[in-house]
C-alpha positions in Angstrom: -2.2 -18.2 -20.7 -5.2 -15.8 -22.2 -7.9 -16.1 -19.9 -6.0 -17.1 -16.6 -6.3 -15.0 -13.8 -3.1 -14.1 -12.2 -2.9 -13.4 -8.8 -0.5 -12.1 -5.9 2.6 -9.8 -6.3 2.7 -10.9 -10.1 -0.2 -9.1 -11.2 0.4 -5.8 -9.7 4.2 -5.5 -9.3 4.9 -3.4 -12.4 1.9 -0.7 -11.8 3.1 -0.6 -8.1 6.8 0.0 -9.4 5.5 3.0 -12.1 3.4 4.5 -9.3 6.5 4.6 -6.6 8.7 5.9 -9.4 6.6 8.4 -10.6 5.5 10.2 -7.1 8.7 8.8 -4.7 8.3 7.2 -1.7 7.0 10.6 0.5 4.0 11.0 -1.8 2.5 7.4 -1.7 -0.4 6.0 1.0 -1.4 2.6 0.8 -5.3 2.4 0.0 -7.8 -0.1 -1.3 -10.8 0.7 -3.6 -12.8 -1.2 -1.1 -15.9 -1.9 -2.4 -15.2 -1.9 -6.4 -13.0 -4.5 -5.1 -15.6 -6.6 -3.4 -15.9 -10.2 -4.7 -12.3 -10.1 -7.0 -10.1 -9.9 -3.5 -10.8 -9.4 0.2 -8.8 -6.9 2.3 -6.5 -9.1 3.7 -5.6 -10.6 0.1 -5.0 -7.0 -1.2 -3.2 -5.8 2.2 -1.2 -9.3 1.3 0.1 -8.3 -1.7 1.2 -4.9 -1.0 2.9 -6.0 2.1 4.9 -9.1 -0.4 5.8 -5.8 -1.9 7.6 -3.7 0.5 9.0 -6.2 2.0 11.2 -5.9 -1.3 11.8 -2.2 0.0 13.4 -0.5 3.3 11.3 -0.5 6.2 11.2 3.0 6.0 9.7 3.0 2.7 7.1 0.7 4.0 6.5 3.1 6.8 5.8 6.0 5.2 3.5 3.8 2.6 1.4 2.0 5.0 1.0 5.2 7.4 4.0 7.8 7.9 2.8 9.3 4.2 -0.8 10.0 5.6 0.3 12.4 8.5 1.1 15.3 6.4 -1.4 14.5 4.1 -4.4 14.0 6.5 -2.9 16.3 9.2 -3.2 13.7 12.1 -2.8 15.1 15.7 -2.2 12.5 17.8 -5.2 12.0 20.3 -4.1 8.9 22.3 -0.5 7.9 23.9 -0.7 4.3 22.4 -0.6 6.0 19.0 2.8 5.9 17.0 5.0 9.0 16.6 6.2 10.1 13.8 
């Protein structure tokens, strides 16, 4: 297997796993190091796989990961009534 590039879930699950269990579930935001990334995965291939992974996970957890986390973070105010609540 030396050499062979692995892909998906399978590649990233353990880091993902140490990163969750190190900060908990309020302190991580989903992000991409769009452009380092350019050329090894697209966005959607990257958004892919950490989707695959929360779908392991409550849908809360996904929630705060994908966008809950980031209103305390960023302090959103919401601007627009089409934009979700907390």
């Amino acid at each position: 297997m030396k050499g062979r590039l692995v892909t998906g879930l399978a590649a990233h699950k353990a880091r993902l796993d140490v990163v969750t269990g190190a900060f908990g579930e309020d302190r991580v935001i989903f992000n991409t190091n769009y452009p380092e990334s350019y050329g090894v995965r697209t966005i959607p291939q990257i958004v892919g796989i950490v989707k695959e992974y929360y779908a392991t996970k409550s849908r809360e957890a996904a929630e705060k990961a994908f966008w809950k986390n980031s209103l305390a973070f960023y302090k959103w105010i919401r601007r627009a009534p089409d934009q979700p609540s907390p």
